[in-house]
Rosetta silent file (secondary structure, phi, psi, omega in degrees, C-alpha in Angstrom):
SEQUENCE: XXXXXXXXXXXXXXXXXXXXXXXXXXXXXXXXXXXXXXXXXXXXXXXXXXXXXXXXXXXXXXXXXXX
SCORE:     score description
SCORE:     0.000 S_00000001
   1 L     0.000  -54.877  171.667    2.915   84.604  -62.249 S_00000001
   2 H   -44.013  -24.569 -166.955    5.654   84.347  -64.791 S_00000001
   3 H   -97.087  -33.551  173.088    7.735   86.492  -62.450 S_00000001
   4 H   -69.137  -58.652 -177.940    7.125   84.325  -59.310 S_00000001
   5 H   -21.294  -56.667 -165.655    7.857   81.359  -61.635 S_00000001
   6 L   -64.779  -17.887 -164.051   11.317   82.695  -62.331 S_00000001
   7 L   -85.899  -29.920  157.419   12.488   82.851  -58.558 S_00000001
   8 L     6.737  173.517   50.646   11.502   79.119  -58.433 S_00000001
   9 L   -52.383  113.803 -171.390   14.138   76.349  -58.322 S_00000001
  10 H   -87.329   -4.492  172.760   12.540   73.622  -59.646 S_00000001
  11 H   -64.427  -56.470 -173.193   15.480   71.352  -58.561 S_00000001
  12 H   -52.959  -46.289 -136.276   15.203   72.130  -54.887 S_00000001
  13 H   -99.311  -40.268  174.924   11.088   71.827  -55.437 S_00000001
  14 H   -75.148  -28.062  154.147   11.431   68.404  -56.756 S_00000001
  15 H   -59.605  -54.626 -173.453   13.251   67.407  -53.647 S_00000001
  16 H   -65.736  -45.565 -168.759   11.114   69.039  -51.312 S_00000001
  17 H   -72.477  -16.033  171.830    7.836   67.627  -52.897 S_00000001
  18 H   -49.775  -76.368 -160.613    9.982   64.065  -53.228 S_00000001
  19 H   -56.173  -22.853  158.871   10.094   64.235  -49.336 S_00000001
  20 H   -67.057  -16.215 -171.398    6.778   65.529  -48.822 S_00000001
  21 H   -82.014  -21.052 -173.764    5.188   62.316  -50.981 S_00000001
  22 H   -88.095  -48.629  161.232    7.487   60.408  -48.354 S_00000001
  23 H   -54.724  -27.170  170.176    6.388   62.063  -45.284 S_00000001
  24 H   -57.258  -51.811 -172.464    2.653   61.229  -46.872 S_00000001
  25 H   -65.593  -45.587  163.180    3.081   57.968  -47.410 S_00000001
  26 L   -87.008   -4.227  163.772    3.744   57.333  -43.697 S_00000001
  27 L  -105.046  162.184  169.492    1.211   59.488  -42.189 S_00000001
  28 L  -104.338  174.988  172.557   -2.768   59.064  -41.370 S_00000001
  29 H    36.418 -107.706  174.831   -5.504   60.859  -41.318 S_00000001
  30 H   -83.011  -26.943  175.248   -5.386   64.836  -41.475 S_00000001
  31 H   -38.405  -75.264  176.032   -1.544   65.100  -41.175 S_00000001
  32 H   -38.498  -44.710  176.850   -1.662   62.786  -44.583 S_00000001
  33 H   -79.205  -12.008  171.056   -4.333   65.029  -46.125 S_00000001
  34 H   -79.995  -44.041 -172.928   -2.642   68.206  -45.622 S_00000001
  35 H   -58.507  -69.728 -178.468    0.588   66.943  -46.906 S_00000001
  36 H   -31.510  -52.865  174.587   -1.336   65.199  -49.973 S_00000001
  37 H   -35.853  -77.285 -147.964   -3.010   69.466  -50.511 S_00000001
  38 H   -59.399  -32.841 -176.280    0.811   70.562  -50.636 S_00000001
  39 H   -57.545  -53.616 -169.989    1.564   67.830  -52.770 S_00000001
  40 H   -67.667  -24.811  158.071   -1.231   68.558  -55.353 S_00000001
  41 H   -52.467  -39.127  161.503   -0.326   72.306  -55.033 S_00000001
  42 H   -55.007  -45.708 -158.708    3.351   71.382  -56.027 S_00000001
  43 H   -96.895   -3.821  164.819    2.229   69.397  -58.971 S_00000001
  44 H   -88.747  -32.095  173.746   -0.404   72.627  -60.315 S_00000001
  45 H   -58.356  -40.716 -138.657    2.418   74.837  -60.027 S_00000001
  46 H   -96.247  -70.673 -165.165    4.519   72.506  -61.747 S_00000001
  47 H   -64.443  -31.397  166.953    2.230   71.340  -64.391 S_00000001
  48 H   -44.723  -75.626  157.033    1.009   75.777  -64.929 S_00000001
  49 H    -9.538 -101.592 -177.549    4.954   76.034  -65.491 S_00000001
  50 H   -74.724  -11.525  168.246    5.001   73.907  -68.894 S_00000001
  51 H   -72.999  -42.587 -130.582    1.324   74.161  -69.694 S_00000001
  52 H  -118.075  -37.468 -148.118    1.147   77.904  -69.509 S_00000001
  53 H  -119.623    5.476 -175.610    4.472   79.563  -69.386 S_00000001
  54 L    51.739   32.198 -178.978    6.479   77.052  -71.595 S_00000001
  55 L   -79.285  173.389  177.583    8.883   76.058  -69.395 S_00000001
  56 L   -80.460  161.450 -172.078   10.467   72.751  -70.283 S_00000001
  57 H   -83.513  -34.853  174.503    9.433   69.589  -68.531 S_00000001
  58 H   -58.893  -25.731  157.832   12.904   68.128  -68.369 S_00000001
  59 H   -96.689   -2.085  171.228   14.025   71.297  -65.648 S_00000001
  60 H   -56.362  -93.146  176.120   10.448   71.063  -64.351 S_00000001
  61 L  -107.101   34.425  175.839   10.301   67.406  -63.597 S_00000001
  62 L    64.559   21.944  176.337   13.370   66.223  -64.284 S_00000001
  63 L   -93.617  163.571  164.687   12.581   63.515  -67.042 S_00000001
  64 L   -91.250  128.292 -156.391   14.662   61.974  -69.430 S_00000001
  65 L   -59.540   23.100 -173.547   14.082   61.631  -73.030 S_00000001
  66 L  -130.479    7.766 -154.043   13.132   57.794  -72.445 S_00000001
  67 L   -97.660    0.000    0.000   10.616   58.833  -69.335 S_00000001
C-alpha cells in the first residue's frame, strides 16, 4: 500500500474528489450514490494515508494550521 500511496498526488486527488462532491451535489438517485461510494473511497484512502502511513495532513488535505 505504502508503494501505491507514493505514486499518489494528493493535490490533483483533492481536486478531483472537490469536483466529484460537486457533481454529487447536483445529481439524484443512483448517479448520486455512486459518486457519494467514490467520494467515501477518496476520503479512506486519504484518511489510511495519515492514520496508517504517516503522511502529513496538510499535503493530504490541504489544511492550514488554523483549519
Amino acid at each position: 500500500m505504502q508503494k501505491f500511496l507514493k505514486n499518489i498526488n494528493f493535490t490533483d486527488l483533492r481536486q478531483q474528489k472537490a469536483t466529484l462532491v460537486e457533481m454529487s451535489a447536483k445529481s439524484k438517485g443512483k448517479e448520486r450514490e455512486a459518486l457519494d461510494a467514490i467520494i467515501g473511497l477518496v476520503d479512506s484512502l486519504q484518511d489510511t494515508a495519515v492514520d496508517r502511513y504517516g503522511y502529513e495532513e496538510e499535503e493530504v488535505f490541504n489544511l492550514s494550521k488554523e483549519d
